[in-house]
C-alpha positions in Angstrom: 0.0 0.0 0.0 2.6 2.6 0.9 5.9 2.9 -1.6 8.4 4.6 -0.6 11.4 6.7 -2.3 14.2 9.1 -2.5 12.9 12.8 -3.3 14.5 16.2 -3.9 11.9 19.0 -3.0 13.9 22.0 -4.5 17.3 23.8 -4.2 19.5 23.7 -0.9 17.2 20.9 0.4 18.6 17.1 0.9 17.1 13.7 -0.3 14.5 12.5 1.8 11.8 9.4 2.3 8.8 10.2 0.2 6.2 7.7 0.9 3.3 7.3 -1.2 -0.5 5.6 -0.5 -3.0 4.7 -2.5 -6.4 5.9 -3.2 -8.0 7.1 0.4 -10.4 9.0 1.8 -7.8 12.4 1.0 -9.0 11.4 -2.6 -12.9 12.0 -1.7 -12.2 15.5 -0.3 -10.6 16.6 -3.1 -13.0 15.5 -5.5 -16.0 17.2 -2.8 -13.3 20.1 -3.4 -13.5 20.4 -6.9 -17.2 19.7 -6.9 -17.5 22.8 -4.8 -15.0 24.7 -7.0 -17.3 23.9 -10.1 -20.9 24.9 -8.5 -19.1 28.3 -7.2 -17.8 29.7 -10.2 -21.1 28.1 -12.1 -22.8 30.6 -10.2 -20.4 33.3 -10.8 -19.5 32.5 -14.2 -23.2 32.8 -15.8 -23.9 36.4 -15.5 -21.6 37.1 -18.4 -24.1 35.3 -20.8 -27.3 36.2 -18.2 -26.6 40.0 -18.7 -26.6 39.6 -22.1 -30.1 37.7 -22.4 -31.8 40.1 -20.0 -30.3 43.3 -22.7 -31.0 40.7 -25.7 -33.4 43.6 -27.8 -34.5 40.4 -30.5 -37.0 39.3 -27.4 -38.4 42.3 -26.5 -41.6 41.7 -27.9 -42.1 38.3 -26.5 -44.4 39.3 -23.6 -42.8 36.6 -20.9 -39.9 38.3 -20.8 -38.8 41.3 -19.0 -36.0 42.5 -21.1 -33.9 45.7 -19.6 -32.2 48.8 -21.7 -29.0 48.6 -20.1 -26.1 50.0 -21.9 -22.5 48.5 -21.7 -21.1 50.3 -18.9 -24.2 49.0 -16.7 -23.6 45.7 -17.2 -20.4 46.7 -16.7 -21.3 47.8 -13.3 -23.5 44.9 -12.9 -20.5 42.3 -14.0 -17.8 43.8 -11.5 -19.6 44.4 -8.8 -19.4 41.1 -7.6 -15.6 42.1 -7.3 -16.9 44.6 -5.0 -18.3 41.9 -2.0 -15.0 39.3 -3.2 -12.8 41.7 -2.2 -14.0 43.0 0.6 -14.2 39.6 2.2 -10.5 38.1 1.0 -8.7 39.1 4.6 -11.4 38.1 6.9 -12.4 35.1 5.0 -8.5 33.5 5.1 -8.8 34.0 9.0 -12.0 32.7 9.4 -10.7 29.6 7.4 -7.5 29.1 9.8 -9.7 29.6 12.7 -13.0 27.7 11.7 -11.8 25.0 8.9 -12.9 25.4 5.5 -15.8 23.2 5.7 -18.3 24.9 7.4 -16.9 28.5 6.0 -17.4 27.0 2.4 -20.9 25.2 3.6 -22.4 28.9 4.1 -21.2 30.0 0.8 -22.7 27.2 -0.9 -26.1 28.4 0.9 -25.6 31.8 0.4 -25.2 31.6 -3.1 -28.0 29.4 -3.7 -30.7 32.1 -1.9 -29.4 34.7 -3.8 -29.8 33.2 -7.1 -33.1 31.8 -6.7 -34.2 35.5 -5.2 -32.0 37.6 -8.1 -35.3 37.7 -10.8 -37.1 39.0 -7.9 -34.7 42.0 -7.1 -34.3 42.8 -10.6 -37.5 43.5 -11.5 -38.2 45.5 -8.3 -34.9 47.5 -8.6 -33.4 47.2 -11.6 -30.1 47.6 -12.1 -29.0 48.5 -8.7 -30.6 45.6 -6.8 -29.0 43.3 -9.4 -25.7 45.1 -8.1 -26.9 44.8 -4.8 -27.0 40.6 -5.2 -23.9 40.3 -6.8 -21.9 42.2 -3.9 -23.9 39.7 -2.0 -22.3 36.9 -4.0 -19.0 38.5 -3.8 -18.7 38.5 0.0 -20.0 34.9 0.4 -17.4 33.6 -2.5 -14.6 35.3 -1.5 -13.7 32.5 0.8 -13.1 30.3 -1.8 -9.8 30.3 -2.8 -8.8 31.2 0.9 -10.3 27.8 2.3 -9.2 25.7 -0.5 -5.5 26.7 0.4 -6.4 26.4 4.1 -8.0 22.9 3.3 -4.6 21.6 0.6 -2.4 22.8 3.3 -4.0 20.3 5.7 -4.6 17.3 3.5 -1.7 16.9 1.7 1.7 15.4 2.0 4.2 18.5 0.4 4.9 16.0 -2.9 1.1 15.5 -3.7 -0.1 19.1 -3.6 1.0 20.2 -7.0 -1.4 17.3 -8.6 -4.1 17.7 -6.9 -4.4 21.5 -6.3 -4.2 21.5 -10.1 -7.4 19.2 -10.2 -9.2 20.9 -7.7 -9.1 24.4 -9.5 -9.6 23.2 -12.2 -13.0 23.1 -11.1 -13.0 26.7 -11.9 -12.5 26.2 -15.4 -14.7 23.3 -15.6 -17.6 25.4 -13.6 -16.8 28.1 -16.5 -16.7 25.7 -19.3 -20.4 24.3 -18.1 -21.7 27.9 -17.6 -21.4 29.8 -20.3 -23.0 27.1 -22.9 -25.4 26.2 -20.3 -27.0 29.7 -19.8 -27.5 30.0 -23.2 -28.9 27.2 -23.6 -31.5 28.0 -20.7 -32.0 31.9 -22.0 -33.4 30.7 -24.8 -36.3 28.5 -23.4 -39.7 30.0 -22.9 -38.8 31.3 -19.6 -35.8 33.1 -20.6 -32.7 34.6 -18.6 -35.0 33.7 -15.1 -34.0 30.0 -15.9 -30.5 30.6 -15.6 -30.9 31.6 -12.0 -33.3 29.6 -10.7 -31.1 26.1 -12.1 -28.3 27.6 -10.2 -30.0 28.2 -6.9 -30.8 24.2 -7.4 -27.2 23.2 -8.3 -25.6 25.2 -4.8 -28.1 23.9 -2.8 -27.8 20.5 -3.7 -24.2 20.6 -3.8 -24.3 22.1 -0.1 -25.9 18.9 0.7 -22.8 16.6 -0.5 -20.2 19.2 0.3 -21.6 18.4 4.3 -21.3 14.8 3.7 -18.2 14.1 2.2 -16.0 16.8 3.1 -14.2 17.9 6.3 -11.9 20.5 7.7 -9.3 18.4 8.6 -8.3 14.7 7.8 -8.7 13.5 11.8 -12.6 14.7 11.5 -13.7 13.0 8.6 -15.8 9.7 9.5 -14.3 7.6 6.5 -10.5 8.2 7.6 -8.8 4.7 8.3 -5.8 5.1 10.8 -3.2 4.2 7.8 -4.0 7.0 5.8 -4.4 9.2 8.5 -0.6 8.1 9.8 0.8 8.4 6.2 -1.1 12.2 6.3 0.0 13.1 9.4 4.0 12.1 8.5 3.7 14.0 5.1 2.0 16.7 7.0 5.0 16.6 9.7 7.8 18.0 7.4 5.9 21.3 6.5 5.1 21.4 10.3 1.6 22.2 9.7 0.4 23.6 13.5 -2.0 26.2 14.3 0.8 29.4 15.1 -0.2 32.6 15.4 -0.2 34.9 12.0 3.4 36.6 11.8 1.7 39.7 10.2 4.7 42.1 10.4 6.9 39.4 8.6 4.1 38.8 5.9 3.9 42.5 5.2 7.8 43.1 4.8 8.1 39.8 3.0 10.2 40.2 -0.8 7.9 36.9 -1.6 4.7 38.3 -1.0 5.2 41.8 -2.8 6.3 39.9 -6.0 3.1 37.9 -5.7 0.7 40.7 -5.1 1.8 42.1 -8.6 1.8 38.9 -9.9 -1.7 38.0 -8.5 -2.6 41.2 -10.2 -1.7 40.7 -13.8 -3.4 37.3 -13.4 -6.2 39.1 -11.9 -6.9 41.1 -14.6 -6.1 38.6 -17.9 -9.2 36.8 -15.9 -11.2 39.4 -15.5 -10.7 40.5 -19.2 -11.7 37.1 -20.5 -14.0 36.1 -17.4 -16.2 38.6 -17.8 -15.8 40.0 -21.1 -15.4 37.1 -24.0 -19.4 36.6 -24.7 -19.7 40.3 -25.3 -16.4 40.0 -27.5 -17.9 36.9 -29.4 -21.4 38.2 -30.1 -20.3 41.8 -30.4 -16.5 41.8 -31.8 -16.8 39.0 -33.7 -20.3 39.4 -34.3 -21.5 35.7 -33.5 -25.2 35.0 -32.1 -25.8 34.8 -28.6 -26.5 31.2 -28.3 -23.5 30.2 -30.5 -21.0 32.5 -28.3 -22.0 31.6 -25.1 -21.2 27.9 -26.4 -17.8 28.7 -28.1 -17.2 30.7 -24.6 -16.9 27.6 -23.2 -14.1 26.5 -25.4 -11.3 28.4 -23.9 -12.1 27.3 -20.6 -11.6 23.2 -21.9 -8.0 24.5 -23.3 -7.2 26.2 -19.6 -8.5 23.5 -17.8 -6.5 21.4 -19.4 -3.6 23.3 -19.4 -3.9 23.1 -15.8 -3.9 19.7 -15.1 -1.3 18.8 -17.8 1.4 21.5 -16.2 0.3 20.5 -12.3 1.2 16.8 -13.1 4.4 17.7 -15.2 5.7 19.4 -13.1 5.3 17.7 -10.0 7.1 15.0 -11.8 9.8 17.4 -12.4 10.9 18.5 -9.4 10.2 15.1 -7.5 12.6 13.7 -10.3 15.0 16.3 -9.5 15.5 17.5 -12.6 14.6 21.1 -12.0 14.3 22.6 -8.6 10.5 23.9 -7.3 11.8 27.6 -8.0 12.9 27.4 -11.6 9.5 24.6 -11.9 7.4 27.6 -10.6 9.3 30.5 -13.1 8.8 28.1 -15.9 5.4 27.2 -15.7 4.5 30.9 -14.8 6.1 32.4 -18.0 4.7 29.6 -20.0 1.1 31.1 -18.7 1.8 34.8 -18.8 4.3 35.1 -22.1 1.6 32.7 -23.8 -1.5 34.8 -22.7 0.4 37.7 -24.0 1.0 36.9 -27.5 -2.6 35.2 -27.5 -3.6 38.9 -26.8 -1.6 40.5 -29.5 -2.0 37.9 -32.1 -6.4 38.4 -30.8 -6.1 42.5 -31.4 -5.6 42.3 -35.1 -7.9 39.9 -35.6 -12.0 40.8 -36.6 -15.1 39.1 -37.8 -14.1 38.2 -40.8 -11.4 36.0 -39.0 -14.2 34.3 -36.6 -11.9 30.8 -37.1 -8.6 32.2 -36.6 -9.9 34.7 -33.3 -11.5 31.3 -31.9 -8.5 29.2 -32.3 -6.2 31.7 -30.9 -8.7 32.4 -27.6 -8.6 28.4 -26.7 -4.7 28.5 -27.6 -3.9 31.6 -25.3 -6.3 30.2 -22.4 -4.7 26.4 -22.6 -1.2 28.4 -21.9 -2.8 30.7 -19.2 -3.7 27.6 -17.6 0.4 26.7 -16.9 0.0 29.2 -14.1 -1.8 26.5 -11.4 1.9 25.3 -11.5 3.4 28.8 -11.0 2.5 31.6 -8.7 -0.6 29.8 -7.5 1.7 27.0 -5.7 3.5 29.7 -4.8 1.6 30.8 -1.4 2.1 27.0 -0.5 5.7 26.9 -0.9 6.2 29.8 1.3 4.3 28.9 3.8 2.4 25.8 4.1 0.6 26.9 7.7 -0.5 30.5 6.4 -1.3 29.6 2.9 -4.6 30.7 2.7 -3.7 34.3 4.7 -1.2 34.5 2.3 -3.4 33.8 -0.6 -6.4 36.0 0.5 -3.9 39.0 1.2 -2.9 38.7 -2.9 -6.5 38.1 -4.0 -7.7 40.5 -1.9 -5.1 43.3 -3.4 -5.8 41.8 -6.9 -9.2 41.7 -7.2 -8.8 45.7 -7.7 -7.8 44.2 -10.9 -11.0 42.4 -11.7 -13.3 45.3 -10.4 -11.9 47.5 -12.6 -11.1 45.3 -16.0 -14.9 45.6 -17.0 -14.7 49.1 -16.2 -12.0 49.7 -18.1 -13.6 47.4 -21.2 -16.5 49.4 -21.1 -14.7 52.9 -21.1 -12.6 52.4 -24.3 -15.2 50.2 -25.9 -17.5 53.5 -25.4 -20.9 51.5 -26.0 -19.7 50.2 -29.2 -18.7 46.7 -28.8 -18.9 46.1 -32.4 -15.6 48.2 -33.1 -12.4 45.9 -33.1 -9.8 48.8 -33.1 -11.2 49.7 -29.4 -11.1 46.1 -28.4 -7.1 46.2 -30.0 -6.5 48.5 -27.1 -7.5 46.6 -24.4 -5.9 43.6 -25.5 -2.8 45.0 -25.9 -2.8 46.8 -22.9 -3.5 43.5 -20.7 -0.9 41.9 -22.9 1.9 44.6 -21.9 1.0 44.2 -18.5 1.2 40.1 -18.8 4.8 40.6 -19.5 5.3 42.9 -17.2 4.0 41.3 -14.1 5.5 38.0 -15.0 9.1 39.2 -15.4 8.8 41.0 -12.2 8.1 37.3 -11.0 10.6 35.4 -12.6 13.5 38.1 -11.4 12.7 38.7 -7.8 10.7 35.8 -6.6 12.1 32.9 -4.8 9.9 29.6 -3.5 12.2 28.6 -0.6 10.0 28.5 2.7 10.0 31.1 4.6 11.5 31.1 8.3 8.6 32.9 9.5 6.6 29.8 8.7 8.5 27.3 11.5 6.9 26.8 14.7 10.5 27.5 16.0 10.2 31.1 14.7 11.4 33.4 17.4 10.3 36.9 17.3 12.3 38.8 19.3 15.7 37.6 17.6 14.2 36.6 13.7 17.7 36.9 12.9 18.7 33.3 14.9 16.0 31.8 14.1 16.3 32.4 10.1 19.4 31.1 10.2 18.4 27.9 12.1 15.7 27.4 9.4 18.1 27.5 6.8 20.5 25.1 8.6 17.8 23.3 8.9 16.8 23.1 5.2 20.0 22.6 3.9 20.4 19.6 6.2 23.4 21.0 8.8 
């Protein structure tokens, strides 16, 4: 059952005994993990195509259908301000996942977002615009735990050489819950009862996956009633190494941290090459490239396969890498994070000169750029683990919460040089090539000044009034003195 062998975990460390188990019970969180992943950003994802249905002016005169005169910066208002809620939450939402467990913090999100959908037709016909705002701040705050518990829950459930694979799988949910979305809520806007549909089958799905998120899932691997004592003891000895304990957060060494400045601005370029497409891409399709509605929200979809596959395929490469020590985790993570942000970039530049009479090429090149973008669930992403496997998710919700600035003002942004007229490529050539200059930027930022050797901060040993001892220990430590 358990295979052991020699491993390498990155530069200045020393071979050690990796042992490796089976399929467990670690195996059904991961999986309740990604479903939760999936029916989240569902829920988020859909708007992009919902806005567009409740603005769609070729149903007006069907009388079952409330249809809204909402211009492009409105629903550009309407798209970010879930950003607004998501952002505000990121901080307290990482602490209330160290101090709670993610389960039951990612149980009331699952609810949360299920009322609000099934209630969202209501608002918007009784306020318009700004209740619809209203419900997707809503949806912001109760989401914004979900990257932030999903650290907190990896950090606790996996041995240091399995977290690469399998945090790749789990977010990949997000591009799977995006990949189902988008095609989906067309599909549903164009039924007899229109955009409502899109809602309501999304208050069902978060419900219902509430239900088997508080059955199979728990916070830690000693509370869930499947765990068998072997798996538990391999966990717990995996788990030893990265000295997972519950420490008290080092806030002053977070803030001065090198590490975590380079990842804030790389969080940020991410942020907003996300945000672009995220939110954006049905209204380029239908718009820019001048595709129907129903066909765009499908070939929306498309990109989202390429990244989620790109995901998964760089995750598992290049775990094997650096377990086979033939690079070390720090030039894995540069690597696979240039891969992602280089690719994206020249996606983006190759996209700007590109119109509607190249619907084939534009298409090809969106799923092309996305599949690279996906490379970076084996860059910076890991990269709040390798630092510090005990305040991952702080670390990860500081970043988000500093990057989602990013994503509340992308669709801003969009809808200011677009000026109303998403139908004119030269405007859309400007925003591409602006995201795509920052893409390089923010990544070579990354690849000069970051470094993914953990941080002394993060041992248990950590003494604050002499940091300067205890650093040095670490290292020693590390380097196997």
């Amino acid at each position: 059952m358990v295979e052991v062998e020699k491993n390498r975990l990155g530069k200045g460390s020393v071979g050690v005994a990796i042992e490796h188990y089976g399929i467990g019970v670690r195996h059904i969180q991961m999986g309740s993990m990604c479903v939760c992943m999936i029916a989240l950003f569902i829920a988020r994802g859909s708007m992009a195509v919902a806005v567009l249905a409740m603005t769609d002016e070729s149903r007006r005169n069907d009388t079952s259908i409330k249809i809204y005169n909402w211009d492009k910066e409105t629903q550009g208002l309407i798209l970010s301000s879930f950003f607004w809620g998501y952002i505000i939450m990121q901080i307290p939402s990482g602490l209330l996942s160290k101090r709670f467990g993610g389960k039951p913090i990612l149980l009331v999100s699952l609810l949360a977002n299920g009322l609000i959908n099934l209630m969202i037709p209501t608002l918007a016909e009784l306020g318009g615009w700004r209740l619809m705002c209203a419900a997707r701040v809503c949806m912001g705050l109760t989401q914004a735990c979900l990257y932030p518990a999903s650290h907190t829950l990896i950090g606790r459930w996996l041995p240091a050489h399995e977290r690469t694979t399998y945090t790749g799988i789990v977010y990949g949910g997000s591009m799977i819950g995006t990949v189902v979305a988008m095609p989906v809520s067309g599909i549903l806007a164009e039924t007899a009862i229109g955009w409502k549909l899109i809602f309501y089958s999304i208050s069902v799905l978060a419900l219902v996956t509430a239900a088997v998120w508080y059955l199979a899932a728990a916070s830690s691997p000693e509370e869930h009633r499947l765990m068998g004592d072997e798996e538990q003891k391999y966990i717990e000895k995996g788990l030893k190494s990265a000295n997972i304990k519950v420490l008290p957060t080092p806030w002053r060494e977070i803030i001065h941290s090198k590490e975590m400045r380079v990842l804030v601005i790389t969080h940020i370029g991410s942020s907003v090459i996300f945000g672009l497409f995220f939110v954006d891409m049905p209204t380029y399709l239908e718009r820019g490239l001048q595709i129907s509605l129903k066909t765009s929200a499908s070939l929306s979809a498309l990109p989202y396969i390429g990244m989620w596959a790109g995901g998964v395929a760089a995750t598992t490469i290049c775990e094997k890498i650096y377990n086979g020590n033939i690079l070390s985790v720090n030039t894995c993570r540069k690597v696979f994070n240039s891969i992602s942000f280089f690719g994206m970039a020249a996606g983006l530049i190759v996209l700007s000169f590109l119109g509607p009479e190249n619907k084939v090429a534009a298409i090809v090149t969106l799923v092309t750029a996305l599949t690279l973008s996906g490379f970076n669930a084996a860059g910076f992403m890991m990269s709040h683990l390798d630092l510090s496997p005990n305040f991952a998710g702080v670390l990860l919700s500081i970043t988000n919460f500093l990057a989602c600035s990013g994503s509340i003002l992308t669709p801003i942004f969009t809808g200011l040089i677009l000026n109303n007229d998403p139908t004119d490529v030269s405007r859309w050539r400007i925003v591409f090539l602006s995201t795509a200059a920052l893409s390089v930027i923010t990544n070579t930022v990354y690849v000069i000044f970051f470094s993914s050797q953990r941080q002394p901060w993060d041992n248990p040993d950590y003494r604050r009034d002499d940091p300067e001892e205890t650093a040095l220990k670490s290292n020693n430590v590390e380097e196997g003195k």
